[in-house]
SERO-4910 file (N, C-alpha, C, O; in steps of 0.05 Angstrom, whole numbers):
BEGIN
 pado doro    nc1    nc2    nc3   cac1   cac2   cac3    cc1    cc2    cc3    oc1    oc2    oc3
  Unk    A   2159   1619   2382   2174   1609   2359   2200   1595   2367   2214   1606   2384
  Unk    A   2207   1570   2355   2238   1559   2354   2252   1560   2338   2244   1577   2322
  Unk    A   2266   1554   2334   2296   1557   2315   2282   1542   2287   2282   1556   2267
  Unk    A   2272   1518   2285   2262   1498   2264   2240   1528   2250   2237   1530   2226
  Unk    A   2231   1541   2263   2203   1558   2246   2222   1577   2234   2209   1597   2229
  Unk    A   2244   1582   2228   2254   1607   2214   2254   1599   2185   2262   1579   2173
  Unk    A   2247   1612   2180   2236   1611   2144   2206   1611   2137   2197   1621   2116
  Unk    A   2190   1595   2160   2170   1591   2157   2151   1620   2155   2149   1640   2169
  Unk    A   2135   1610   2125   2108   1631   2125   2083   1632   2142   2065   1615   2142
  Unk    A   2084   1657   2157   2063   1664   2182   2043   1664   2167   2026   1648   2175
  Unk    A   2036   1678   2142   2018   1687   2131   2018   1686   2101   2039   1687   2088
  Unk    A   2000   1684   2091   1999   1687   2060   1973   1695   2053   1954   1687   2066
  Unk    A   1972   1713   2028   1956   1727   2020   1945   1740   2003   1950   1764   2006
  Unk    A   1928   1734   1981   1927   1742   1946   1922   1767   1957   1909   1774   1977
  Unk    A   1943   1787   1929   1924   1811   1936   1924   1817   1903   1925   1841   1896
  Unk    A   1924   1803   1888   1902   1813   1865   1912   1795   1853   1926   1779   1866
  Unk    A   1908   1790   1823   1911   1760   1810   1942   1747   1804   1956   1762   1790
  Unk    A   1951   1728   1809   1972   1721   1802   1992   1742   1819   2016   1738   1815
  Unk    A   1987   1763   1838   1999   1769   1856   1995   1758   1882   1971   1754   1888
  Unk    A   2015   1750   1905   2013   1746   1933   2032   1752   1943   2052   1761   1932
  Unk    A   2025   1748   1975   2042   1764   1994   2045   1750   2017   2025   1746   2031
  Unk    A   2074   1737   2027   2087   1728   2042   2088   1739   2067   2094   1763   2061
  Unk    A   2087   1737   2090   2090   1739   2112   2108   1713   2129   2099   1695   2144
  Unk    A   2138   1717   2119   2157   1704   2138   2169   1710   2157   2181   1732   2158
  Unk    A   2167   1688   2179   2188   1695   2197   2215   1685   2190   2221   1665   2177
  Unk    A   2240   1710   2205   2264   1710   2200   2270   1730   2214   2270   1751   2203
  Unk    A   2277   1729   2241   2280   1757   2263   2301   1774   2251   2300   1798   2247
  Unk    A   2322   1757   2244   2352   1768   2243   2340   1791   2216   2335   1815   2218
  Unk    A   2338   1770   2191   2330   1788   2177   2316   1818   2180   2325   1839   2171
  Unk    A   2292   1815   2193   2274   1839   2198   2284   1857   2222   2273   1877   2230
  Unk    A   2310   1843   2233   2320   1863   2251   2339   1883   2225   2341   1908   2225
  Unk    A   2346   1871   2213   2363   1895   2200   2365   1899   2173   2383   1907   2159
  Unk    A   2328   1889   2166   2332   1907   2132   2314   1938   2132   2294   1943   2146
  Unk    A   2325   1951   2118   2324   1974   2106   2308   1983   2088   2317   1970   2070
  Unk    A   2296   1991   2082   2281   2010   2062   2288   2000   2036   2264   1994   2040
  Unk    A   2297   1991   2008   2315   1983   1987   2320   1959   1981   2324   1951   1958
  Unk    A   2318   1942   2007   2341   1928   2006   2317   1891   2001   2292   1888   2003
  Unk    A   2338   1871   1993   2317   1850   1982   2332   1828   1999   2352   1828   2014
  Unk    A   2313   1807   1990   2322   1779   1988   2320   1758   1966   2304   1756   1947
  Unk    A   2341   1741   1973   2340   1725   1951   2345   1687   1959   2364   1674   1967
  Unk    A   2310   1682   1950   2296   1654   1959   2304   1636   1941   2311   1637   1917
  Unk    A   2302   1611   1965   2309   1588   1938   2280   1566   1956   2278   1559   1980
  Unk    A   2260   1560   1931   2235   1552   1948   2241   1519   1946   2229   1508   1964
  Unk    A   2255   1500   1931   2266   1477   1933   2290   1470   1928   2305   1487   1918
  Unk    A   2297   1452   1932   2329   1443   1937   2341   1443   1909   2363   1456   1909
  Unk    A   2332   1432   1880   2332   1439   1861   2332   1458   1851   2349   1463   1834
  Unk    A   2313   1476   1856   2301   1504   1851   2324   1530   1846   2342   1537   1861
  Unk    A   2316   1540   1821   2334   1572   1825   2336   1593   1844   2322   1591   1864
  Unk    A   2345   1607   1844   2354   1632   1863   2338   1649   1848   2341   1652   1823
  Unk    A   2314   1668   1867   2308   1685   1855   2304   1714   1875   2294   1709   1897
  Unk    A   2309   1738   1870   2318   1761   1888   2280   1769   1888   2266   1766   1867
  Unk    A   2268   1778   1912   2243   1788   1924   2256   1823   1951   2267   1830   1972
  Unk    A   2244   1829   1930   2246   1868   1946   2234   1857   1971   2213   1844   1968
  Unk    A   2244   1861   2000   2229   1865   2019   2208   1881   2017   2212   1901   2004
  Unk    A   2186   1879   2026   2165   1898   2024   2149   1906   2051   2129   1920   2053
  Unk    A   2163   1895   2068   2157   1916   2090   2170   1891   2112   2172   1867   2106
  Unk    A   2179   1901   2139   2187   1880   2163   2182   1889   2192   2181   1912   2199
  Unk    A   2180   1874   2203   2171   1868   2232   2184   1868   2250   2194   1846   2250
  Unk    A   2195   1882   2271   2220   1875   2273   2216   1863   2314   2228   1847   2328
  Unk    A   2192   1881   2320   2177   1860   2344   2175   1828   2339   2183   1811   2354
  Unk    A   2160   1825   2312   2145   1798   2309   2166   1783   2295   2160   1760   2289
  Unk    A   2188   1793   2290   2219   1781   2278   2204   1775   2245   2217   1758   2233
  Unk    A   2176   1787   2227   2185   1774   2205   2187   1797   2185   2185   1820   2192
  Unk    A   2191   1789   2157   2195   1800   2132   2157   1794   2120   2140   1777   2125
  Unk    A   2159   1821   2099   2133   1824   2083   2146   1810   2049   2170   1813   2048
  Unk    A   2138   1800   2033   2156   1784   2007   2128   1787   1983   2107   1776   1990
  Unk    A   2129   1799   1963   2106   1802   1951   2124   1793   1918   2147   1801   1911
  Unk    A   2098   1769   1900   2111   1755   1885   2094   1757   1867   2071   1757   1876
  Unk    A   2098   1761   1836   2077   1762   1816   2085   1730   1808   2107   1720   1810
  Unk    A   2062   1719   1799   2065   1691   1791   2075   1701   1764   2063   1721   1756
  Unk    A   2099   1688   1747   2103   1690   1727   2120   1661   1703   2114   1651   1681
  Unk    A   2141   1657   1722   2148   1627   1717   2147   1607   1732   2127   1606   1747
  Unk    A   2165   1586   1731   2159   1563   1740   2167   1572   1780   2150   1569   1798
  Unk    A   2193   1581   1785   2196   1587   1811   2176   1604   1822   2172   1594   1843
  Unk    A   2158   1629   1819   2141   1643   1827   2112   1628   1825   2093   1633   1839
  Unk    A   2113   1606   1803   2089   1590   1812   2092   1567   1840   2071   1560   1852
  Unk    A   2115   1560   1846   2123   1541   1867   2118   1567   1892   2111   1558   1914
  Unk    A   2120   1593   1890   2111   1604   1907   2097   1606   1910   2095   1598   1933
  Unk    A   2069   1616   1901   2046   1618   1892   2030   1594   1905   2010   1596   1919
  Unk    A   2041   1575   1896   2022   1548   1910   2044   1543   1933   2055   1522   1930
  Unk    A   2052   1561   1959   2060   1556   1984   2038   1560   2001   2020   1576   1995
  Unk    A   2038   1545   2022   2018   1537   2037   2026   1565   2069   2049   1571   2076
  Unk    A   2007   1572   2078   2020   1577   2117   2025   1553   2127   2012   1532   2126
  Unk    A   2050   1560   2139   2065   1534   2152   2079   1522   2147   2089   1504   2161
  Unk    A   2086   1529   2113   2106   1516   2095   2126   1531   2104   2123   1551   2118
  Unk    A   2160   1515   2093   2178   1526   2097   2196   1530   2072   2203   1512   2057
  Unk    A   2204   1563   2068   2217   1576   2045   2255   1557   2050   2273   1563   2066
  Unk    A   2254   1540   2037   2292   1529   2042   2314   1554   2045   2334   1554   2059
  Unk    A   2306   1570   2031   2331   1586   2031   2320   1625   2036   2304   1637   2023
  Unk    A   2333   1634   2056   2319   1658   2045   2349   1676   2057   2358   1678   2079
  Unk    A   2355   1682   2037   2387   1702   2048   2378   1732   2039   2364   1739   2020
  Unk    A   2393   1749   2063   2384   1777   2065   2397   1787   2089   2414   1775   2102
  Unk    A   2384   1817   2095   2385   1836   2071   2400   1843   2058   2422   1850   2069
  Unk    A   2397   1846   2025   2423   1846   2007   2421   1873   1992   2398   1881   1995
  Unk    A   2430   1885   1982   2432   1907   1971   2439   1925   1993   2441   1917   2016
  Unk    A   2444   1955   1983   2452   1979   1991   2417   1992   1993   2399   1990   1976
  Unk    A   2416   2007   2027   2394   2013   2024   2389   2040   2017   2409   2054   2016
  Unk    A   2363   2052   2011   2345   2075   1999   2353   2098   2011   2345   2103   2033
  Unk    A   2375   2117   1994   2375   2146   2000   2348   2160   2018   2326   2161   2008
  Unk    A   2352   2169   2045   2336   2175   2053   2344   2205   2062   2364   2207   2076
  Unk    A   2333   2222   2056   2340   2249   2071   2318   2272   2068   2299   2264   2054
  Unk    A   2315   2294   2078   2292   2303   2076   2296   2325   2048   2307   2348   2048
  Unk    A   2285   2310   2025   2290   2319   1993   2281   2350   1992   2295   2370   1987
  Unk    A   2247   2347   2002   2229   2379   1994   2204   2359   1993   2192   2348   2011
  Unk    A   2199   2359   1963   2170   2346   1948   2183   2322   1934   2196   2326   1914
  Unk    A   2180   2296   1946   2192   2276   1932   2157   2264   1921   2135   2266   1932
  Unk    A   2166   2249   1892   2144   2235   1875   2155   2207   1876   2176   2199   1866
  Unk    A   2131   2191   1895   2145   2163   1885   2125   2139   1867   2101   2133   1866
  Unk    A   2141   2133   1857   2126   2121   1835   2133   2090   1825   2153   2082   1812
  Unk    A   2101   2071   1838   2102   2045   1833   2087   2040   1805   2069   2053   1796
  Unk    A   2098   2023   1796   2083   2011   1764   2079   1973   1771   2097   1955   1773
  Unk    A   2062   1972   1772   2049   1937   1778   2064   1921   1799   2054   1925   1821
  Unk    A   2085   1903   1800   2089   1900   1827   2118   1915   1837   2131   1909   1857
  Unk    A   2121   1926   1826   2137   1954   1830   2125   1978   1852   2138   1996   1863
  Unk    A   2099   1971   1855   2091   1981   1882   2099   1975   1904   2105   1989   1923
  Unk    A   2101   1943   1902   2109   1940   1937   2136   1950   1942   2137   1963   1962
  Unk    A   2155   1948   1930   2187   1959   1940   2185   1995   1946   2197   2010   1962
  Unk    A   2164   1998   1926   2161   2027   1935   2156   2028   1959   2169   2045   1973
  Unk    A   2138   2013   1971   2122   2013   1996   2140   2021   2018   2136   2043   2028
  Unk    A   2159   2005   2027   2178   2015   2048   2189   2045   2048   2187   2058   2069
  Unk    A   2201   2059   2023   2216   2082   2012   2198   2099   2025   2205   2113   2044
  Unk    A   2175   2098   2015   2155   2118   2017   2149   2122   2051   2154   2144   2062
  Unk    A   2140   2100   2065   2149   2113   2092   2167   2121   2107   2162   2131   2128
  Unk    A   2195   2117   2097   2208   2129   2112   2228   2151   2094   2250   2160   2101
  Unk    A   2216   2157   2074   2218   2188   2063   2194   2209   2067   2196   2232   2060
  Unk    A   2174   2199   2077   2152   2208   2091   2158   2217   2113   2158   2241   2117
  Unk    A   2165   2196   2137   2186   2199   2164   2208   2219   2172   2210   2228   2195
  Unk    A   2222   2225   2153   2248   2239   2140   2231   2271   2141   2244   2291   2139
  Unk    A   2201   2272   2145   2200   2304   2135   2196   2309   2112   2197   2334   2110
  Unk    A   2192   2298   2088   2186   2302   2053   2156   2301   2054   2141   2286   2067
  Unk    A   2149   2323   2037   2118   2322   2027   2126   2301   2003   2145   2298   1988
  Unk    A   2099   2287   2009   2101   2253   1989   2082   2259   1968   2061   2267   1977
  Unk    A   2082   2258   1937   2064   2251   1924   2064   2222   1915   2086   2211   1914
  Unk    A   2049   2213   1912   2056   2182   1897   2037   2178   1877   2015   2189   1876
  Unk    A   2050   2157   1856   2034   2152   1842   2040   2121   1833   2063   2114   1827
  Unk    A   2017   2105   1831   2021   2072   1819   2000   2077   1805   1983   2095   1803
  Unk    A   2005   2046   1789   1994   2048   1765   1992   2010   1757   2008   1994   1768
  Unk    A   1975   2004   1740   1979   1979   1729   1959   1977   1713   1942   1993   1707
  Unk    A   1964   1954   1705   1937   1946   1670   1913   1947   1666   1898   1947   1647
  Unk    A   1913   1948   1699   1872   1955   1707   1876   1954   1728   1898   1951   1738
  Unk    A   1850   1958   1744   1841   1967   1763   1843   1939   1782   1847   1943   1806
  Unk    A   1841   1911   1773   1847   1891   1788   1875   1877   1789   1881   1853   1793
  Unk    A   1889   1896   1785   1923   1889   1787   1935   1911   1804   1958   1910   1813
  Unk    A   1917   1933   1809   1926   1951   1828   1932   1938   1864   1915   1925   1876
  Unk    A   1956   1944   1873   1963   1926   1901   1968   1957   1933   1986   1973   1931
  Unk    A   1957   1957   1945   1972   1963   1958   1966   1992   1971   1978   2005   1988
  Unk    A   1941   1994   1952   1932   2031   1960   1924   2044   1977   1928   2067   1982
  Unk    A   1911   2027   1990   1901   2037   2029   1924   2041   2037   1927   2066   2038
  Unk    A   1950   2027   2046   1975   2027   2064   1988   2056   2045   1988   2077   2058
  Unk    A   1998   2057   2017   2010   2079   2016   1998   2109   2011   2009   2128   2001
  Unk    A   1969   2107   2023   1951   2136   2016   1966   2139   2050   1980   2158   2054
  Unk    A   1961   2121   2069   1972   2130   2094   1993   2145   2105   1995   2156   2127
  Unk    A   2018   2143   2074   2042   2159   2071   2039   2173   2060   2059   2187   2060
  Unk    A   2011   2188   2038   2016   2198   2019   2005   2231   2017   1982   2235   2022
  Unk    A   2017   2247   2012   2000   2271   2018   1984   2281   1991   1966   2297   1994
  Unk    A   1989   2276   1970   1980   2274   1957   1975   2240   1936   1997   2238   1926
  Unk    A   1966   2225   1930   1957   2208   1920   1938   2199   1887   1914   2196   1883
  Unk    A   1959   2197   1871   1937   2190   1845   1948   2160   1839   1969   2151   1849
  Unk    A   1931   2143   1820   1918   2118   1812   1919   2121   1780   1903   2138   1772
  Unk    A   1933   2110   1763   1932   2107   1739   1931   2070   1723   1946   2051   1727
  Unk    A   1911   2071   1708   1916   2044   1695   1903   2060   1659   1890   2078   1648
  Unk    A   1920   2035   1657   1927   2027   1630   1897   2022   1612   1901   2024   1588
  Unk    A   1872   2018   1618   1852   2021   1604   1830   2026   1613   1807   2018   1607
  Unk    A   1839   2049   1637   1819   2074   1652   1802   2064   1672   1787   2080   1685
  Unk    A   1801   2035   1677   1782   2021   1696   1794   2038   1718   1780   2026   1734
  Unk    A   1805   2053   1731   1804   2069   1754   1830   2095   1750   1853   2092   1742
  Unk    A   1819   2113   1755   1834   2138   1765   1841   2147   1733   1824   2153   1715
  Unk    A   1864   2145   1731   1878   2172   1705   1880   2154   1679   1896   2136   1683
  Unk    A   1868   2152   1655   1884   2124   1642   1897   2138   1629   1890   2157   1614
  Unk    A   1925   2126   1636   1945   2124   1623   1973   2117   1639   1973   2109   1662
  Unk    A   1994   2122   1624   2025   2110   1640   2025   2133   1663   2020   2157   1665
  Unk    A   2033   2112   1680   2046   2137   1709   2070   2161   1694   2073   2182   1708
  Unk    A   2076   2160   1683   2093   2168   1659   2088   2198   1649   2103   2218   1646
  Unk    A   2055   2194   1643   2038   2212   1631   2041   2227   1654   2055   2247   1659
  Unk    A   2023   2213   1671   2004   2236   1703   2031   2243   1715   2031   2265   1727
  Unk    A   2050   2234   1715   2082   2243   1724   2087   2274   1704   2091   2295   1717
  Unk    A   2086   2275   1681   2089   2298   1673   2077   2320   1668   2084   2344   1666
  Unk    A   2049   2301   1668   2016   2326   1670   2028   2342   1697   2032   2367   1696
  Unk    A   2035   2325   1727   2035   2344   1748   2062   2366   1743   2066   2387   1754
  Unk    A   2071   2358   1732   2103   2375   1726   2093   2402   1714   2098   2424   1724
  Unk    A   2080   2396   1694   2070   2414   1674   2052   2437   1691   2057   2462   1688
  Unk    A   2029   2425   1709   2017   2433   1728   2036   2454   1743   2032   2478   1742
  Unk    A   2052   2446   1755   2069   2458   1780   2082   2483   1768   2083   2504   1781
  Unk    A   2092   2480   1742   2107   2500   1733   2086   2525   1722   2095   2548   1717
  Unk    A   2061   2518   1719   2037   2543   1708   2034   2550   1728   2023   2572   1726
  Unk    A   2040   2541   1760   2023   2544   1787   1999   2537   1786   1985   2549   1803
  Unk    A   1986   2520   1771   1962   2511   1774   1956   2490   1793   1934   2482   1799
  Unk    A   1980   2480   1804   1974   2457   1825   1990   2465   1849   2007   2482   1852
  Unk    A   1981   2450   1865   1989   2467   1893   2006   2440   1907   2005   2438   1931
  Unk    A   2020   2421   1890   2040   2402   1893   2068   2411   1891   2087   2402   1903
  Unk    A   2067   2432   1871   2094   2436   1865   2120   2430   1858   2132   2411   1869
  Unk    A   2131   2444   1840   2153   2425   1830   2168   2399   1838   2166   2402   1862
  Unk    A   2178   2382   1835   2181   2353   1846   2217   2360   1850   2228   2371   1832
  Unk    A   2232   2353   1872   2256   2354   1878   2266   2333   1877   2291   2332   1876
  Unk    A   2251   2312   1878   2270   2278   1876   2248   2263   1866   2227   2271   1875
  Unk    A   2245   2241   1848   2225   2223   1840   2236   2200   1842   2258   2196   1831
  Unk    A   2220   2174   1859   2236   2151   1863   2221   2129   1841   2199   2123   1850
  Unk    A   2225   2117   1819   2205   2105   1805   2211   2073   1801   2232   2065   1791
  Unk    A   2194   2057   1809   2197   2024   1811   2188   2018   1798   2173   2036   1792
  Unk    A   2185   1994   1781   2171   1984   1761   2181   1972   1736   2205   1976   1732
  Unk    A   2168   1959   1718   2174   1942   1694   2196   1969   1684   2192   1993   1690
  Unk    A   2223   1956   1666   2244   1966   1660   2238   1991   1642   2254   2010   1642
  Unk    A   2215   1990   1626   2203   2007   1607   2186   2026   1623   2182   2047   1610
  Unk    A   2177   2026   1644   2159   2047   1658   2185   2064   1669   2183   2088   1668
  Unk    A   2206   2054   1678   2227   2070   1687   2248   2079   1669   2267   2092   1676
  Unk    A   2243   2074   1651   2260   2083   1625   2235   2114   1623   2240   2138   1626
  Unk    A   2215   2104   1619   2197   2131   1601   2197   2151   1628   2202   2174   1621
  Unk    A   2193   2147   1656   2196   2164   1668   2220   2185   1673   2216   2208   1678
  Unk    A   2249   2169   1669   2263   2188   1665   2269   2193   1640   2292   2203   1638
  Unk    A   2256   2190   1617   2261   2213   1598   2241   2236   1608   2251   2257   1603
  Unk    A   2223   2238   1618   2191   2257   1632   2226   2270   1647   2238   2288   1636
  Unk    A   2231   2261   1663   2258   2278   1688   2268   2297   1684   2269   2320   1692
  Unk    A   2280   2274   1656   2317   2283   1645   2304   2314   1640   2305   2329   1659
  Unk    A   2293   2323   1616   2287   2343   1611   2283   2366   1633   2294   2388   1630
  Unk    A   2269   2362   1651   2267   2381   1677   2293   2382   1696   2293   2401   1712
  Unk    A   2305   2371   1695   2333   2363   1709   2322   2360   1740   2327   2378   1755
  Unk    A   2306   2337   1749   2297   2325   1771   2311   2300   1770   2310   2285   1750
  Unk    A   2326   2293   1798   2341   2273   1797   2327   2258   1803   2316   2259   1825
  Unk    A   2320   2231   1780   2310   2210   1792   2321   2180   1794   2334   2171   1775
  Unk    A   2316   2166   1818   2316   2143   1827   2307   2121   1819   2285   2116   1829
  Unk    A   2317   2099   1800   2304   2075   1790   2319   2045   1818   2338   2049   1833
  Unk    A   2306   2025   1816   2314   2000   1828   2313   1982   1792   2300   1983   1771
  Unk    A   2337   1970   1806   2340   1943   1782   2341   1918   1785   2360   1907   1796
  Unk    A   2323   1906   1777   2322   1873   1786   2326   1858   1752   2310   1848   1736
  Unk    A   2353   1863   1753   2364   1843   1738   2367   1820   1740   2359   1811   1761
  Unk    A   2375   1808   1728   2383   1776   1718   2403   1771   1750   2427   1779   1746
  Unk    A   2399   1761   1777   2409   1754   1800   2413   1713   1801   2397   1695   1796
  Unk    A   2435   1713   1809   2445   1695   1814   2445   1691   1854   2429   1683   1870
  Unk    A   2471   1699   1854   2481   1690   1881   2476   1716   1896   2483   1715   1920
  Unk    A   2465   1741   1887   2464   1761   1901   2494   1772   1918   2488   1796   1919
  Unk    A   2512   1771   1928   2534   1780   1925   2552   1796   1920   2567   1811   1933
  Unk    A   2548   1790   1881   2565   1803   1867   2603   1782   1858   2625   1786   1848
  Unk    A   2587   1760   1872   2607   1744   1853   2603   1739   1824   2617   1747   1805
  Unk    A   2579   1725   1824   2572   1708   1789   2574   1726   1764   2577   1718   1741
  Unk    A   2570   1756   1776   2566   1782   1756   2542   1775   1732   2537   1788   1711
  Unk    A   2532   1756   1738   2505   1755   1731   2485   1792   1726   2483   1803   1704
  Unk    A   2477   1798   1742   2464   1829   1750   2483   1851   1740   2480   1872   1752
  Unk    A   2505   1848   1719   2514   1864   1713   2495   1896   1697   2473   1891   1687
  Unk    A   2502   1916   1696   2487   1933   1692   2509   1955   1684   2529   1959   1698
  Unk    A   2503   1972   1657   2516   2000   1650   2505   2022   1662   2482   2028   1657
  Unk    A   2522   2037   1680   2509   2066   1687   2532   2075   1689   2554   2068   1698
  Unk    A   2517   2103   1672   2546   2121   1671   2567   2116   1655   2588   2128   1656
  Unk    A   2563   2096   1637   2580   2082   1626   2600   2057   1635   2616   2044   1623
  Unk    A   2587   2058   1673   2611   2051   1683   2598   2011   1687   2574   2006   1687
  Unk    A   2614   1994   1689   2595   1963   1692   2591   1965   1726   2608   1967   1744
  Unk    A   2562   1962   1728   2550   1953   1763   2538   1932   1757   2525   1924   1738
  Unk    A   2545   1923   1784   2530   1895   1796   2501   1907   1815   2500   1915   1838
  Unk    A   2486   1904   1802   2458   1905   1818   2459   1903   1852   2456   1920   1870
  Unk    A   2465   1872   1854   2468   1860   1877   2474   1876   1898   2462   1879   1919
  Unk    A   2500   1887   1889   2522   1903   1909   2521   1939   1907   2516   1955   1925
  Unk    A   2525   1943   1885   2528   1970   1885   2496   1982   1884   2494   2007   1880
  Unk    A   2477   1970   1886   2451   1970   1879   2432   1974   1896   2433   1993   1911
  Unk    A   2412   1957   1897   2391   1952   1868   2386   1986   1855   2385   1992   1832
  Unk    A   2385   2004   1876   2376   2037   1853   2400   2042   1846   2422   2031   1849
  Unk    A   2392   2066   1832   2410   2072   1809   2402   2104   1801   2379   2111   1800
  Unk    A   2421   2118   1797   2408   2143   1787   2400   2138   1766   2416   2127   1751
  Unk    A   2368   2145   1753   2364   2134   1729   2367   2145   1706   2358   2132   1687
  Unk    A   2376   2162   1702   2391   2186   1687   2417   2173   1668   2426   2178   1646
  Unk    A   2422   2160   1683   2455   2148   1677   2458   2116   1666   2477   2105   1654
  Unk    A   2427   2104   1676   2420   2081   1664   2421   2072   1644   2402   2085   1635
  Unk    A   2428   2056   1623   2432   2047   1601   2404   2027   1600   2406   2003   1606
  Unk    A   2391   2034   1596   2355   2023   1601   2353   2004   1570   2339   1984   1571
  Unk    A   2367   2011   1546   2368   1989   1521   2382   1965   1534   2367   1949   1545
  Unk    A   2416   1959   1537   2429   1945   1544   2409   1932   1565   2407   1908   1560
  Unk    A   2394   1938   1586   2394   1929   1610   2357   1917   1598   2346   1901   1612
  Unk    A   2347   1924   1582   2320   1910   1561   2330   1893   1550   2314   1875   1549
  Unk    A   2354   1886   1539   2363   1866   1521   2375   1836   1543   2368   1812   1539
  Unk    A   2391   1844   1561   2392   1829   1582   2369   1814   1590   2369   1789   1592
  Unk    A   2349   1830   1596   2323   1812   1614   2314   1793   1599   2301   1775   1610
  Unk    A   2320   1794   1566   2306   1781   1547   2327   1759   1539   2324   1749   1517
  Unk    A   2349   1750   1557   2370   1729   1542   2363   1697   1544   2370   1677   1531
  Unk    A   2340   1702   1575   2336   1671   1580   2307   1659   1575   2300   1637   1583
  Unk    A   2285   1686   1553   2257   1676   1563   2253   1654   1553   2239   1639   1567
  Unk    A   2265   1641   1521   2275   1611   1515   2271   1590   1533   2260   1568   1528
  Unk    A   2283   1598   1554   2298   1571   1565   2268   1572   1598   2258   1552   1608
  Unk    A   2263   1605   1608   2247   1603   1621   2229   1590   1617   2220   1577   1636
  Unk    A   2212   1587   1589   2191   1578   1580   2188   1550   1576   2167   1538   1575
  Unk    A   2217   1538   1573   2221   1507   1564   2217   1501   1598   2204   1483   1609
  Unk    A   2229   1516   1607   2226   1506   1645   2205   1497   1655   2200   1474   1664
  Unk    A   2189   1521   1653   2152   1526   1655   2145   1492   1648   2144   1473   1664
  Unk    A   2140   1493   1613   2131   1471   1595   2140   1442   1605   2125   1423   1602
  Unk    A   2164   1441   1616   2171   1414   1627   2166   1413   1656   2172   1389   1660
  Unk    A   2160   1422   1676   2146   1420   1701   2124   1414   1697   2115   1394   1708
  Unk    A   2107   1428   1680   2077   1417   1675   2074   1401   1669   2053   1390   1674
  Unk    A   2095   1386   1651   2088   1355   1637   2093   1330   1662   2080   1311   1671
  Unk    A   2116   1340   1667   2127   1322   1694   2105   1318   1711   2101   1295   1719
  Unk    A   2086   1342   1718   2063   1334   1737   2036   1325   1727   2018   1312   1739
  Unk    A   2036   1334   1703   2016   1318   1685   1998   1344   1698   1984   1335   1717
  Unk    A   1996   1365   1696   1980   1379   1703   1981   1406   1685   1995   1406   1665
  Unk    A   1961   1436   1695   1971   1462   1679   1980   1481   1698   1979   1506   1695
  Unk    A   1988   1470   1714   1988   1493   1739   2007   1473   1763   2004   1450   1772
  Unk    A   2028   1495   1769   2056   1481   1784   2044   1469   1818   2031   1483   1834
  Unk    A   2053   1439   1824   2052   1438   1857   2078   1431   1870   2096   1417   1861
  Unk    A   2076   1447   1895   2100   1435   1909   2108   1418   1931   2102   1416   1955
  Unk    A   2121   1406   1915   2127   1382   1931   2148   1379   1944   2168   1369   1933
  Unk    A   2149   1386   1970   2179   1377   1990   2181   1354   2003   2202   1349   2016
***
């Protein structure tokens, strides 16, 4: 490799619909991110800033793992990246990384692409000496990402979707409190949960720690708010916990989720879908097409 290939994607890879997975090189980066911690891509010169959870790094092969749900206009410009293309911007690692210590029985818990950020945590709270339960979850059984690599961490392992095409149907939410319920009759031989780390859409981590609050199990949310410059200049990613105002970026991305202000921080995600949508609608027209290409 030379200096000109840094940014460049080694690899790319659907792993279920409208999800893929990046394989960039960036030595520096993958020498020193962390478990937590993200980046934040800019895929053309025009193009927005948008923050991607590391999801796993290399630190022999110098690259980063980057896993993207196609959703707007920038995640479709990802989406249609080629191997060999080059990402313009990729700054990292940013955030504060993942409490790691040896808990007891930690539960970690991905909800749709909320799995992959789990993905790193989980091995090296595995590593750390913690018996691991995990549990992911998504809308079916063909949006599920990721389950061979974290059964390899997992000492115990369940599978939940949303309209039973595989494992438990229902919210991780549910099978999160079924095992609680379990642990405390002694009917399961998992046992009470001492830390729960839970990733996922803002509402899967809201319902999990109300399942917590009640048991008084401290749990762990990540927040991918509204990011700008990643920083903690723009205060863009502002966030209430505790009452107190955090910047995602910096004091972040987790959060005790206990302390989370999960309405305020639902109302936020929802200030720009307006303008996201007009974004979408005028790229497609511009290319005379239904589906985004990129052009550098």
């Amino acid at each position: 490799m030379v200096k000109s290939d840094i940014n460049v994607i080694i690899k790319k890879e659907d792993l279920a619909e409208k999800i893929v997975k990046l394989v960039i090189y960036n030595p520096q980066i993958a020498l020193n991110a962390r478990a937590g911690q993200f980046v934040i891509i800019r895929v053309v010169p025009t193009g927005e800033r948008i923050p991607l959870t590391i999801a796993d790094s290399d630190k022999k092969a110098g690259s980063i793992t980057l896993i993207s749900m196609t959703i707007g206009k920038t995640t479709t410009l990802v989406e249609n990246m080629r191997e060999g293309e080059k990402v313009i911007d990729v700054l990292g690692p940013l955030g504060k990384c993942s409490e790691i210590e040896k808990f007891g029985h930690v539960v970690c818990i991905g909800g749709g692409l909320g799995i992959a950020p789990v993905f790193p945590i989980l091995k090296e709270i595995k590593n750390a000496g913690n018996t691991v339960t995990t549990i992911i979850g998504a809308r079916n059984e063909k949006l599920l990402i990721l389950e061979d690599e974290m059964k390899v961490y997992s000492d115990n392992f369940f599978v939940c979707t949303d309209d039973g095409s595989k494992g438990f149907k229902g919210f991780v939410s549910a099978k999160l409190k079924e095992l609680i319920m379990s642990s405390r009759d002694k009917s399961s031989s998992t046992g009470m949960p001492d830390r729960v780390i839970a990733i996922g859409p803002t509402l899967m981590m809201k319902s999990v720690c109300d399942v917590t609050r009640d048991f008084g199990i401290k749990t762990t949310v990540s927040l991918n708010s509204v990011m700008i410059d990643g920083t903690g200049m723009c205060g863009a990613c502002r966030v209430e916990v505790g009452g107190d105002t955090k910047f995602a970026c910096v004091d972040g991305p987790e959060f005790d989720g206990h302390l989370v202000n999960f309405d305020l921080l639902l109302a936020r995600q929802n200030y720009f879908c307006e303008e996201e949508q007009l974004s979408m609608e005028e790229y497609k027209k511009e290319n005379h097409t239904g589906s985004c290409k990129l052009d550098l």
